[in-house]
Structure formats: C-alpha cells, structure tokens
N, C-alpha and C positions, 0 to 999 in steps of 0.2 A: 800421841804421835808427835805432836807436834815441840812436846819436850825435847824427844829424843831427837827430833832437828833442830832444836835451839844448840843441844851439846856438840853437836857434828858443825856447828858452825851455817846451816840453811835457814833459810828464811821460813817463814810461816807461811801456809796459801794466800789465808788473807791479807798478810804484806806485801808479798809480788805482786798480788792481783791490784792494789790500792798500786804499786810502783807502776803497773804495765797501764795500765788506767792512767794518771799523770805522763806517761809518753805520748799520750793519743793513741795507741793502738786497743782494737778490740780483738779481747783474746778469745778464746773459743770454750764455749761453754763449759767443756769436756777436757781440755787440756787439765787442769787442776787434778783432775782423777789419775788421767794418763801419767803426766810426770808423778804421782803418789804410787801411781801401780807399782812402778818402777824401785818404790824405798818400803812398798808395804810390808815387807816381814825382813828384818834386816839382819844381819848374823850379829851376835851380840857378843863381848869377852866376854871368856869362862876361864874362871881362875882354877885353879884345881887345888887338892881332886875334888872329886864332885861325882852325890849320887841325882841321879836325874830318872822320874820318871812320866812315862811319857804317856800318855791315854789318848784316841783318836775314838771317833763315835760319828756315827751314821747320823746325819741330822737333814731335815726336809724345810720348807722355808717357816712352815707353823715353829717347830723345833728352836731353828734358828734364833727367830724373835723369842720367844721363853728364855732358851739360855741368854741371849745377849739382859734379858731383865735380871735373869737369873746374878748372871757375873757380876752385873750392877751392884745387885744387892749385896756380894759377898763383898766386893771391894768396899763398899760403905759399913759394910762389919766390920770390916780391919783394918778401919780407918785410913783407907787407898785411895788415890783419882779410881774413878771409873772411867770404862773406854769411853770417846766420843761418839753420839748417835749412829755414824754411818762407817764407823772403823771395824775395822777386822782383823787387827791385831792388835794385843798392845801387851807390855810389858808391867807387871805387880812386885813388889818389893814388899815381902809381907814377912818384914824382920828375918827369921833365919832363911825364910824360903822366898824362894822368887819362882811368881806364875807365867809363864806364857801363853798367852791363847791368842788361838786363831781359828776364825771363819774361813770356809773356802767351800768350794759349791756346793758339794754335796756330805760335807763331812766338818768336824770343827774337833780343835785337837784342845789338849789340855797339858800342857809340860812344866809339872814343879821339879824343880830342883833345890842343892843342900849342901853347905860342906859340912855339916855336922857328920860326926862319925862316919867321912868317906874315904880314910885313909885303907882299911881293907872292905874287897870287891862281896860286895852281898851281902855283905853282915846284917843288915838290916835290911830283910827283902821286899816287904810290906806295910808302909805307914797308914795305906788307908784306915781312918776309921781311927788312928791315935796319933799320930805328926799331922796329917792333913785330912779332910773332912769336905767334899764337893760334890753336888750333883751333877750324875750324867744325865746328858743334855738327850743323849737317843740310844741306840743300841750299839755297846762296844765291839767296837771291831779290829781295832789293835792296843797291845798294852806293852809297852816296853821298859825293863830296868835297866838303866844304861849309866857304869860307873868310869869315870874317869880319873885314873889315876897317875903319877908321877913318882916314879921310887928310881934309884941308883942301878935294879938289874931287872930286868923280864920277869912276869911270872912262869915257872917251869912245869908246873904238873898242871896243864890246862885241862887234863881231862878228868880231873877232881871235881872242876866249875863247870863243866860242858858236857856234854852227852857226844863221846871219843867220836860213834860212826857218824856223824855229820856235825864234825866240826869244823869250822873256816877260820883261817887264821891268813892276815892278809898286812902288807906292809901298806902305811897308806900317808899320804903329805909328804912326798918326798923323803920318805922311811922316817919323817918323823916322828911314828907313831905307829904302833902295833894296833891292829884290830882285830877281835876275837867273840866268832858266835856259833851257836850251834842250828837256831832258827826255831827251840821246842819253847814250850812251854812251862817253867818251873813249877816246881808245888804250888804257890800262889797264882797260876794263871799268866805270869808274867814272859815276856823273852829277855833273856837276859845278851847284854853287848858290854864287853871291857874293851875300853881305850886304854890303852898304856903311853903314856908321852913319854918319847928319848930326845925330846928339841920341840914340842910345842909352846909357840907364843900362845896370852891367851886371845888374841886373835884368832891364832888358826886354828885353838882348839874349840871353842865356840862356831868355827864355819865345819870342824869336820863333823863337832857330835851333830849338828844337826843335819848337816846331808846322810849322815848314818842312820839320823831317827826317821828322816823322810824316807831311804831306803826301807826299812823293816815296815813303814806305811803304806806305801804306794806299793810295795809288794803284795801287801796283802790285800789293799784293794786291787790290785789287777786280777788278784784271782775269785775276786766275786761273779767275775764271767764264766767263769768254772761248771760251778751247780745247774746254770741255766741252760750252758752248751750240751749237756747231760742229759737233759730234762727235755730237750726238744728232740731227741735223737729218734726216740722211737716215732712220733709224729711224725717228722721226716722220712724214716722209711714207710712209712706207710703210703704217705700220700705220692711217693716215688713209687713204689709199685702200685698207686691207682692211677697214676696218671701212667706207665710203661702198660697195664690194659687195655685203658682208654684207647692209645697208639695202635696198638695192635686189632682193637673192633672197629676204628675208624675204615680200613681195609674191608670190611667184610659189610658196610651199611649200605640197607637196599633202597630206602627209602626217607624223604624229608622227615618223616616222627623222632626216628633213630636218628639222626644226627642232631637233633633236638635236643633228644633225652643226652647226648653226648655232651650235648653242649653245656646244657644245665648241670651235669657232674662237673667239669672242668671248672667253670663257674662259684661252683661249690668248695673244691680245692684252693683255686683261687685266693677266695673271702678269708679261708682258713688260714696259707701261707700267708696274707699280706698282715691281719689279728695277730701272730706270732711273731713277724717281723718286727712290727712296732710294738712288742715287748720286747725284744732284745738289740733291737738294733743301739737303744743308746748305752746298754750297757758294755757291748761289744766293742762299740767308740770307746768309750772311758777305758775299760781293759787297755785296748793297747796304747789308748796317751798314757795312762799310766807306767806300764812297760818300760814303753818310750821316756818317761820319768827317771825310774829305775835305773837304765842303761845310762843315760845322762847324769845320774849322780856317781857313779861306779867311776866312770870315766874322769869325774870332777876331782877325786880325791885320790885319783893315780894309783891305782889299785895294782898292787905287785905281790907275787907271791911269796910267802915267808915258810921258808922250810920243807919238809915234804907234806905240808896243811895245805888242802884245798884251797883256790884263792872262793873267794863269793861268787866271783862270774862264774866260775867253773861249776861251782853249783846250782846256779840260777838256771846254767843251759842244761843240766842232770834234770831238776825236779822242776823250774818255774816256767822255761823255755817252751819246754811239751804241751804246758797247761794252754798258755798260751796261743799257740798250732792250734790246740782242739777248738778254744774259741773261734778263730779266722779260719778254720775248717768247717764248723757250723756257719758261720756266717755265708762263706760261701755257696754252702750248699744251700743255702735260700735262696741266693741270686742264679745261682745254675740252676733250679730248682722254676724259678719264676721267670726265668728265659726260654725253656723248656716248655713250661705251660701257654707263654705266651706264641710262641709258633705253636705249637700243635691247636691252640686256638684259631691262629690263622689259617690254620691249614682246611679246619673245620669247615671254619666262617667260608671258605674258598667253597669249599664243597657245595653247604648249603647255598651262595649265592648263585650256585653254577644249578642248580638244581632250580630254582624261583626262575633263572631266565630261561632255561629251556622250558619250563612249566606258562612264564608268560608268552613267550614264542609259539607255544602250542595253542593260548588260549588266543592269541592274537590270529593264528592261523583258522583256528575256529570260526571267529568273528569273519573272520573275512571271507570262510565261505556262505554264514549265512547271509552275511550282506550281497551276495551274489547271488542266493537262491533267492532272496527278498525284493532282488534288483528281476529277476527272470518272473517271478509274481507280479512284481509290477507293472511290466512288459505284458504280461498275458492279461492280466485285469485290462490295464489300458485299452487292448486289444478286443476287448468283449466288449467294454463299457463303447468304444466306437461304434462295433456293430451294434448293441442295442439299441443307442441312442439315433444313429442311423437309420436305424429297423422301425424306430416309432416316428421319428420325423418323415422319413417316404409313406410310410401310413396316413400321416398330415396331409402331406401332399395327393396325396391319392384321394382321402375325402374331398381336398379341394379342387379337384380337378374332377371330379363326380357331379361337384355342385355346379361346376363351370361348363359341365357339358349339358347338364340340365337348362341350365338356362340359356344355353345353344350361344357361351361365348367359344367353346373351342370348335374347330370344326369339324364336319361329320367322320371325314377318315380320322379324327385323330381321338381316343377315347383315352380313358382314365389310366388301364393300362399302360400306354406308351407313354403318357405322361411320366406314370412313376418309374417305367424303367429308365425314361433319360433323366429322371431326378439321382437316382441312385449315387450314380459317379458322383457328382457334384456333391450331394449331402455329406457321404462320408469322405470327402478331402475335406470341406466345411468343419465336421464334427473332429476332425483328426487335428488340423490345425488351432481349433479353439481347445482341445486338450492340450495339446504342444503349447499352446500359451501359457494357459491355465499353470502347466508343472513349471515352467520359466518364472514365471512370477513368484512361484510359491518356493522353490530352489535357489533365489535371486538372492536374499539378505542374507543367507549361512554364507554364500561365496563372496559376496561382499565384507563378511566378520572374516574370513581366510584370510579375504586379501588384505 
C-alpha cells in the first residue's frame, strides 16, 4: 500500500507520523488507520480491453488469517511483494496478470485480470486450473467474468452472449459506456458482464468495472438473507398462534395455578423468539447495508436506460427489491411478535400480582381476626387467673384471721368470716393491679422497638 502512495504522490504513515511528532503535536492513536480507511481499496486504471475475473468467498476470521498466509505464500512463488501484516488490500503484478485482493468483514474477493486474448467477449471463459491457479480461502459465493472491451460499433446480437429474458442493458459513465448482463450463470459457473467503452478513460474504466463487480457482489450477498427469512417463517407462525391462544385462556383463568402455567408457556415462547433473533438479526443487518450498497453503486455510475433493454434498477426492483421486503418482513415480524409477547406478559404478570394481594389482604384479614380472638382469650384468662388467685389469697386470710381469733387478737363480734368478706374487695383490686403491672412491663420493650 504504501507503494501505491509513494506513485499518487502521499506520504507514507510512518513519515507523517515522524512529521507530526517533530511539530509537537500528539496524533491520535487511531488516526493512521482512519485516513488509510479512507485510500484502502482505491480504483486503479484499466487499460482495455480486459478479461477480468472476479471470485468473492465467505471467509470467518480463522479463514481470514489462512488465506492472508495463504496470498503470502503465492506472492513469494511469483516472485511479488506480499501484503503488509495488517493490510487488506493490495495490488499483484504477476507478469500478464494482475491480482486484486481484498479483506473485508465478512467475505475476501479475489479479482485477476488480463489483456491476453480480450479483444473478443468470452472467448476464453475459464482459466482456473490453466492461466491461474489459487486457493479458495472459504466457500464461494460469487463468481464473475467481466470483459471490457473497446471497438469502433456496439455489439448487436446481445442475445447470442446473454440469456434474451433477463437481459439488462444499461447506459452507464455519462453514456460513456454500454453495460450488459443477464445475472445467470454460464456453463462454467460464471456471471458473465460486458462493458463496452464509447469514451472511457482508463480512469473511469477501472472505477466503473469495479463498481459493476461490487454490484454483482453485494447483490448476492444481500440475498443470503433470503434462505433464512424462509426458514424461520413456519416457527413464526406457530409461535403467533401460541401466543394468540394463550390471549384468549388468559380471559377464562380461575385460579393463581393457571395463570402460572400461563406464564411459564409465554416464557417458553419467549426464550425461543429471543434464540432465533440472535440468529438472524446480524444477517438481516448486513442484508440491507448491502442493498444499501447496491443502490449506491447504481446511482454512482449514472445508470440510464439503453434502448428497450431493461435498465439493472428496473430489475433489481422485479427480482432483488422483493427479496429484500421478505427479509424486513421477517424481521419485523420478530419485533411485533416480542412486543406482543411482552404485554400480554404484562398483562399476565398484572393478574397474578392482583391475585397474591387480594390473597395477602385476606390472610392479613385472617390474622387480624385471630389476633382479636387471642386478645378476648387473654381478657378471659386474665380474668380467671384474678379470681383464683383472689380465691386462694382470702383463703390466707381467712386462715389467718382463724388463728387471730384463737388467740383472742380479734374481737369477740368480729370472727373469721367477716374478716374475709371485707378482705375480698381489696384482694382482688390488689391481685388485678399487680396483673395490670405484670402485662405493662412485659408489653413495654416491643412498644418501645415501634417507637
């Protein structure tokens, strides 16, 4: 990479960062990458014509690192720079062919190109395996033959090179340049795309093949969302008509078990929609930045219609547009699906809460009566235990008022009997207030922790 800014005339990282260092400022960690982000895949001249093909592949970050040793290795077979440790592009000059490759999140492309024998379109549909010779880094998932050529008239029987019902034929750079595809795949596996140049510099024909080659890419990765919005449909209805049940016996629950058992289905749905979610949700993402891709390159290379040939938009909203809806339709239908769930959860949750407080309301009302019949118990014990204790103290007194007459302290009218009946009164107020103390003291420290 850093060739290819020596020829543009920029500086190298490590120079500016050595320049910005000698100003006295401290740059930011992260900047170096940032302005690189900004030059990392750069549109390169294409002299024409030129057969170019193009390979994209699925790759995960194990993948990644393999192929990056991979490329390594090839450029040191053919006697090439190899990329730099942390780059993810770079440019191969390997005599009549030149490599491109690039990293990128989730996918790493492979684009040789050739002006050997590319004055006519396809003649050569397949070099794998005798022009060029490379290992795919993970599983392919687009393959593109894309010839650019430059002659004095149009070619006229396009439906000789393309498959007539889905052909696109599209004016594109300012008409300077004919585009032409059908989107199938040839006998080799291949899609095949003809540029025709009536006015490309090799400038702008190196910026249009490759927005064309990123079109036919990014198309086909957006529709890896496809198989999965597909796949989750019948789970979706299912668990929409268990949860539209659920709604409906919530209405008919007599008792906390039942809305238990309710709960724990919901619950269950739940667990299942969120598992599901987070299988599809990043692919659903990617889908439509892809899209978003797509449309943005469409629009980059001024796409106008040529003749009465479909333009590419006009097809993309036929067959790619749809595909697309299905996914943000599936997706959707998870989030209305888990909005859905999540109230009638509440609604549940409502029920059962309302059900534990009338349930503790009752058991509080319980308590409260036995604390009332316990408190009337109490009352009545009290009430006994005064008299007996009463009952056995005038008995005291009675004996002692027996011995006190015996030995002639009381006097002759006044005998044992009358003793204890005027004892009576006084014992039990005696016996009554020393219970009344008794419960005070013993009642004293709980209303003291109240207070």
């Amino acid at each position: 990479m850093s060739d290819q800014l020596e020829k543009n005339g920029l500086a190298d990282p490590e120079q500016y960062a050595q320049q910005i260092s000698s100003m006295g400022f401290h740059e930011h960690l992260q900047r170096p990458q940032i302005l690189g982000e900004m030059h990392a895949r750069p549109f390169l001249p294409l002299k024409l014509p030129r057969r170019i093909y193009h390979f994209a592949f699925m790759t995960d970050s194990g993948q990644s690192d393999d192929d990056r040793a991979a490329i390594t290795a090839l450029a040191e077979q053919r006697g090439a720079a190899p990329p730099a440790a942390d780059a993810r592009f770079h440019q191969f000059d390997f005599g009549p062919w030149d490599l491109r490759w690039e990293q990128h999140a989730e996918f790493t492309t492979y684009t040789w190109s050739t002006s050997q024998d590319a004055d006519e379109p396809f003649a050569r549909p397949n070099p794998i395996g005798g022009e060029i010779s490379f290992r795919g880094p993970g599983e392919l998932i687009a393959a593109v033959h894309l010839c650019c050529i430059s002659r004095n008239a149009l070619i006229r029987n396009l439906g000789e090179i393309f498959h007539p019902q889905s052909l696109c034929v599209i004016e594109a750079a300012e008409k300077s340049a004919r585009v032409s595809t059908d989107f199938q795949v040839d006998p080799v596996g291949l899609t095949r795309i003809l540029i025709e140049s009536t006015g490309l510099t090799e400038t702008r024909a190196g910026r249009l093949s490759q927005r064309v080659l990123e079109i036919e890419t990014y198309r086909t990765l957006a529709l890896l969302g496809l198989p999965l919005a597909r796949s989750i449909r019948s789970d979706l209805d299912r668990m929409e008509a268990e949860l539209t049940g659920i709604t409906g016996e919530i209405a008919l629950v007599e008792d906390n078990q039942q809305s238990q058992a309710l709960l724990r289905r919901l619950g269950s749905i739940a667990a299942e929609l969120e598992a599901q979610a987070a299988r599809t949700t990043y692919r659903f993402s990617a889908t439509r930045a892809y899209y978003s891709i797509v449309e943005s390159r469409l629009e980059v290379i001024r796409e106008q219609k040529s003749g009465h040939f479909p333009s590419i938009s006009a097809f993309f909203d036929r067959r790619l547009a749809p595909a697309i809806e299905t996914c943000n339709a599936a997706e959707k239908r998870q989030i209305r699906l888990s909005d859905q769930l999540a109230r009638t959860t509440d609604l549940l949750s409502t029920g059962i809460q309302s059900d534990l407080e009338k349930q503790n309301r009752d058991l509080l009302q319980s308590m409260n009566r036995r604390a009332r019949m316990q408190l009337r118990l109490q009352q009545t014990v009290e009430g006994l235990s005064v008299a007996a204790i009463s009952y056995y103290v005038v008995g005291l007194v009675g004996y002692l008022a027996k011995g006190l007459k015996d030995v002639g302290v009381l006097p002759a009218k006044v005998g044992p009997g009358i003793v204890m009946g005027l004892a009576v009164p006084l014992v039990i107020l005696i016996v009554w207030l020393a219970i009344r103390e008794i419960r005070r003291r013993v009642h004293k420290p709980e209303d003291d922790e109240h207070t």
